[in-house]
C-alpha positions as CSV (number, residue, x, y, z in Angstrom):
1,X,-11.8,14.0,-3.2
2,X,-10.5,11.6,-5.4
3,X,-7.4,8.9,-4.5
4,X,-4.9,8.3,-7.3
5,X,-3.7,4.7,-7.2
6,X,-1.6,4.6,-10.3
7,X,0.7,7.3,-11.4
8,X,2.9,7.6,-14.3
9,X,4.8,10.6,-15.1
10,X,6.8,11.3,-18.4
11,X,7.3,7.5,-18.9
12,X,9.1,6.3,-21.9
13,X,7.8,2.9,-22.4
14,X,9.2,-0.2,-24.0
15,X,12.5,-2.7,-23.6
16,X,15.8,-1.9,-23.7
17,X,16.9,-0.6,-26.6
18,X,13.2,0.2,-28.1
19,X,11.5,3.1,-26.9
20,X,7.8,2.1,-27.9
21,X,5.6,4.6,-26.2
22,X,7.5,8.2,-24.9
23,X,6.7,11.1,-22.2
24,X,3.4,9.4,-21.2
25,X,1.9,10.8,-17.9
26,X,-1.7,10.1,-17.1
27,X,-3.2,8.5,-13.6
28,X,-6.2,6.5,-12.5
29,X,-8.2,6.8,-9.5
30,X,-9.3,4.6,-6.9
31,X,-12.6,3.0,-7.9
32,X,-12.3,3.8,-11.4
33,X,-12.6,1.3,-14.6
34,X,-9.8,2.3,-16.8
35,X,-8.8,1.4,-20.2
36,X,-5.9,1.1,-21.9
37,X,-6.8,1.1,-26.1
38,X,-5.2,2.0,-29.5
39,X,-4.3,-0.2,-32.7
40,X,-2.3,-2.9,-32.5
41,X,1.3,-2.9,-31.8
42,X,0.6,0.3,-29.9
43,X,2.1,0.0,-26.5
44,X,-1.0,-0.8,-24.6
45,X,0.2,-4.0,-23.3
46,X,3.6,-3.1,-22.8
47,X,2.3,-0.1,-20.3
48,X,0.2,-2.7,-18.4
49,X,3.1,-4.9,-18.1
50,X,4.9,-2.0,-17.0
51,X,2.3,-1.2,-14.6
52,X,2.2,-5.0,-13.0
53,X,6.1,-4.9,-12.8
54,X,6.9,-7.2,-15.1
55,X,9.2,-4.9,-16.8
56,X,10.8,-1.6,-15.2
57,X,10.1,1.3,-17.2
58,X,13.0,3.1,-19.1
59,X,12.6,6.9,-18.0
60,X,10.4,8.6,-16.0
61,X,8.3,7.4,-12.9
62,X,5.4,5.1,-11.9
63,X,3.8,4.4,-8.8
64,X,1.1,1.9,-7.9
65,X,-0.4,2.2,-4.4
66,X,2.1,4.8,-3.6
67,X,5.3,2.4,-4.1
68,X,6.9,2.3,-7.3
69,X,7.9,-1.4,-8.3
70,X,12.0,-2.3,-6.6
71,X,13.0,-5.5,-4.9
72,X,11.7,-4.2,-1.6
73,X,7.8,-3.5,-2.5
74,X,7.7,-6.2,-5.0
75,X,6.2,-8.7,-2.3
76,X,4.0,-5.9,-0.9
77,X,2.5,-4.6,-4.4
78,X,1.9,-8.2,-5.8
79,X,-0.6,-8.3,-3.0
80,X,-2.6,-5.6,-4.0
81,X,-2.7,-6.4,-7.5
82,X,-4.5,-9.0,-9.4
83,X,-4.5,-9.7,-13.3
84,X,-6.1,-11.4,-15.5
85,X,-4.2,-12.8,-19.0
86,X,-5.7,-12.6,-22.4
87,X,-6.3,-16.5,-22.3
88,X,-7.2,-16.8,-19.0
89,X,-4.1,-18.4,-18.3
90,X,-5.3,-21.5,-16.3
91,X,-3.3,-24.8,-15.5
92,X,-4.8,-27.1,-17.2
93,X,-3.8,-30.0,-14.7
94,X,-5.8,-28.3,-12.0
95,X,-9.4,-27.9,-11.5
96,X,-11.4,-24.3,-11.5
97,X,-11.5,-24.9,-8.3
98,X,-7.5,-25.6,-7.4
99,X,-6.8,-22.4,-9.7
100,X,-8.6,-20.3,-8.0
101,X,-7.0,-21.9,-4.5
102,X,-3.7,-21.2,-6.0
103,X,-2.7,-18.0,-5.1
104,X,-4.2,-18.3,-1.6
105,X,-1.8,-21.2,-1.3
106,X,1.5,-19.4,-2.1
107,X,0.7,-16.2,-0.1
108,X,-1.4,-17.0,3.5
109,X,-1.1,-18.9,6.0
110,X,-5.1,-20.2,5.6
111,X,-5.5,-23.7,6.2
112,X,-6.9,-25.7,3.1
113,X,-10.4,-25.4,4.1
114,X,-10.4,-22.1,4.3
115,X,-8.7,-21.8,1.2
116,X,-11.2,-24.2,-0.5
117,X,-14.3,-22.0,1.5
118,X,-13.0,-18.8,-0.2
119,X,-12.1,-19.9,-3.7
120,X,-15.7,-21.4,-3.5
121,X,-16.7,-18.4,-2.7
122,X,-14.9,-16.2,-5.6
123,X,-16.4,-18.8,-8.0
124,X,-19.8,-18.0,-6.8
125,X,-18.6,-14.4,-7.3
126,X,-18.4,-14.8,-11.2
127,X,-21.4,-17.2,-11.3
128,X,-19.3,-20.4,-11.6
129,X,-19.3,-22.1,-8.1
130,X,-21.1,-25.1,-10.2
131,X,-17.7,-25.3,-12.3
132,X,-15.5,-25.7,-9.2
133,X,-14.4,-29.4,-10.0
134,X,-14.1,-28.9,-13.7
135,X,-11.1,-28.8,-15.4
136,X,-10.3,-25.8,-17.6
137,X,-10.6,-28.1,-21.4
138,X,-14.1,-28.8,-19.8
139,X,-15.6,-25.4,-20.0
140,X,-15.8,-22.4,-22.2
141,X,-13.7,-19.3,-23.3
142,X,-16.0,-17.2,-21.3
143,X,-16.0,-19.2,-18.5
144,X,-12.4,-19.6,-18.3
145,X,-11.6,-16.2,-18.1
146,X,-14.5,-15.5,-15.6
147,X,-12.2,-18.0,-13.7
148,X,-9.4,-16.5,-14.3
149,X,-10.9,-13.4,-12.9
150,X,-11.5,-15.1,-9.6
151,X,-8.4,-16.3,-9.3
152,X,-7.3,-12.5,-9.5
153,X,-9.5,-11.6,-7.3
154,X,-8.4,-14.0,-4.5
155,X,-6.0,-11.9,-2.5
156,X,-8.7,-9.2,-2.3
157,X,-6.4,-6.8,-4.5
158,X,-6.7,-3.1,-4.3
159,X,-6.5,-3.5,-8.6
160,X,-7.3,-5.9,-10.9
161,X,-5.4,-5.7,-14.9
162,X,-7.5,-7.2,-17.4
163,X,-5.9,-7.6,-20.7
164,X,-7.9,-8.3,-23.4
165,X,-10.5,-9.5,-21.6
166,X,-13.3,-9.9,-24.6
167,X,-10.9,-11.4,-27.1
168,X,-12.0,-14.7,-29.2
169,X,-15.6,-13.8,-27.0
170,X,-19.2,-14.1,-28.5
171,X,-21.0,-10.7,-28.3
172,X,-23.4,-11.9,-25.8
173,X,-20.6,-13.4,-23.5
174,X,-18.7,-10.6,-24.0
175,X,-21.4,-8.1,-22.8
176,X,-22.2,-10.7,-19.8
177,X,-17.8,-10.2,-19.2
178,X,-18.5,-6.6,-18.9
179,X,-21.9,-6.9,-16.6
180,X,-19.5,-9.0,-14.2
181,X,-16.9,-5.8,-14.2
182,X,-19.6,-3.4,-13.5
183,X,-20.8,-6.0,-10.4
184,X,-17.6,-6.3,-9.2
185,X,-16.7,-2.7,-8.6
186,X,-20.0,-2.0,-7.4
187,X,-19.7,-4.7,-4.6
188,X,-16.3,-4.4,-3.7
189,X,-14.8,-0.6,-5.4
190,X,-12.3,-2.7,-6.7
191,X,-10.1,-0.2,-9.7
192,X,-9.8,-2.2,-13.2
193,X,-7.4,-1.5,-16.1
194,X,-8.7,-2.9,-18.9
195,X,-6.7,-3.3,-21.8
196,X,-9.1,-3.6,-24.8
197,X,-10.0,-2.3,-28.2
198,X,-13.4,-3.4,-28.4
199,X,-15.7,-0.1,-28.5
200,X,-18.6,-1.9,-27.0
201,X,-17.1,-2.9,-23.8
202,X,-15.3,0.3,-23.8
203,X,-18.7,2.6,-23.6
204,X,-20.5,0.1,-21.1
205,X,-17.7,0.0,-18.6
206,X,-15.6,2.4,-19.0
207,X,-15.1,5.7,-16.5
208,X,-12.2,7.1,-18.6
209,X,-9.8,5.7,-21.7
210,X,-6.3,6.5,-23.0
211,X,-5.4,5.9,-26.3
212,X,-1.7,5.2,-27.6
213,X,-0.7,5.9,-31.2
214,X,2.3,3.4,-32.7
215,X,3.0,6.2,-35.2
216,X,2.7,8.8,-32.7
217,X,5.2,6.9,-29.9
218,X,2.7,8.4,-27.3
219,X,-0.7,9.1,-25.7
220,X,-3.2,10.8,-28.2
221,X,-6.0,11.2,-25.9
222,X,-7.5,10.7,-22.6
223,X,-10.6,10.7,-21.0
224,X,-14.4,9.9,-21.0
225,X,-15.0,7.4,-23.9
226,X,-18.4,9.9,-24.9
227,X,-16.3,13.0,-24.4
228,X,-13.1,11.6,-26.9
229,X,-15.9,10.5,-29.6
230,X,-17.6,13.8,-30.1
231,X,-15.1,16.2,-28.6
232,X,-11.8,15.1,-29.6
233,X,-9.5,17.3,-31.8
234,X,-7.7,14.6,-33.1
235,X,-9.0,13.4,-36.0
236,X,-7.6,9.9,-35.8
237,X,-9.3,9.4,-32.0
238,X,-12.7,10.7,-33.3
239,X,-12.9,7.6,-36.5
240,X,-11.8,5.2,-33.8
241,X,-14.3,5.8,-31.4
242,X,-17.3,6.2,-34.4
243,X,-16.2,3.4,-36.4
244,X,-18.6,1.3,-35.5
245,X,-21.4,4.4,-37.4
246,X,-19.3,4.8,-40.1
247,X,-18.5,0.8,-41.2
248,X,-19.6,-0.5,-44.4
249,X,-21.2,2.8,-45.2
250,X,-19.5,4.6,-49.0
């Protein structure tokens, strides 16, 4: 039977004041790669901040682990999540290496070789133990984030958030990204969001999609990224997942 790890029901979605996305409810599963897609300026990234608890949500309910996000699981629930920013988000004062350490710093009690043991061996999880003593200027886009993905991964979370994890990326780096998601799960049944618009990553890696719609101040679709291309009723969700067959064609 399956495990749901993140719930949301009948969230509105937004800041104060600005109701961007409204009534969503949807969950994902334990184990599961999900993504988060739509246009831009659709609410994507504002429900992935909601889910990390940067921002409370307005109406409704979300829960992450079973806890919803309050001043009393907020140390508990940053433990079991990890994320990943759209630029990697390194310091660029520190080495791959002393990123990477970072978050085992602030949150054990491991002494620093320990610390340095496992973040070395994180960065042979994504392929980059060889970059440990580079700085973040010193190495690519790809690699960066692939570092950045260690560093999320350094607390063993029960989720990792990935926002945009393909963006500014090379085909071919990009498809090696989403080969290291795929690993990753495999070995460890770690759950990934993925927020992401790019219809390649989303039919290698994905288990199941939602789609927001800015016009539409909601969810327009959920589920299997083959299933939502030729099944969907919604016109709008069927030309987003086929654009790729229909481009430059009259």
């Amino acid at each position: 039977m399956s495990e749901k790890i993140i719930e949301l029901e009948h969230v509105d979605a937004g800041y104060p004041g600005a109701v961007i996305l409204h009534d969503v409810s949807f969950s994902v599963e334990r184990g599961e790669i999900f993504i988060l897609l739509g246009g831009s300026g659709c609410g994507k990234s504002t429900i992935m901040k909601h889910m990390i608890g940067l921002n409370p949500v307005l109406a409704g309910r979300l829960r992450v682990a079973g806890m919803e996000w309050t001043r009393r699981t907020r140390a508990e629930l940053c433990r079991k999540i990890g994320v990943m920013y759209q630029s990697g988000a390194l310091f660029g004062s520190m080495t791959c290496l002393e990123n990477v350490m970072l978050p085992l710093e602030e949150f054990t009690r491991l002494g620093r070789k320990a610390r340095r043991e496992r973040a070395m061996e994180l960065l042979g999880d994504v392929e980059l133990a060889d970059a440990a003593e580079k700085m973040p200027n010193e190495i690519s886009g790809g690699m960066r984030k692939r570092v950045a993905i260690a560093r999320a991964m350094a607390l063993e979370p029960e989720i990792i958030f990935l926002d945009e994890p393909s963006a500014g990326l090379d085909p071919i780096t990009s498809s090696a990204l989403d080969g290291l998601i795929l690993k990753l799960r495999a070995a460890k049944g770690t759950t990934f969001v993925v927020v992401t618009h790019e219809l390649p990553s989303i039919f290698k890696i994905a288990d199941r999609a939602a789609m927001f719609d800015k016009a539409r101040r909601g969810m327009i679709a959920l589920g299997r990224p083959q299933e939502l291309k030729e099944g969907s009723e919604d016109e709008f969700v069927r030309k987003f997942f086929n654009r790729g067959e229909t481009d430059g064609k009259s």
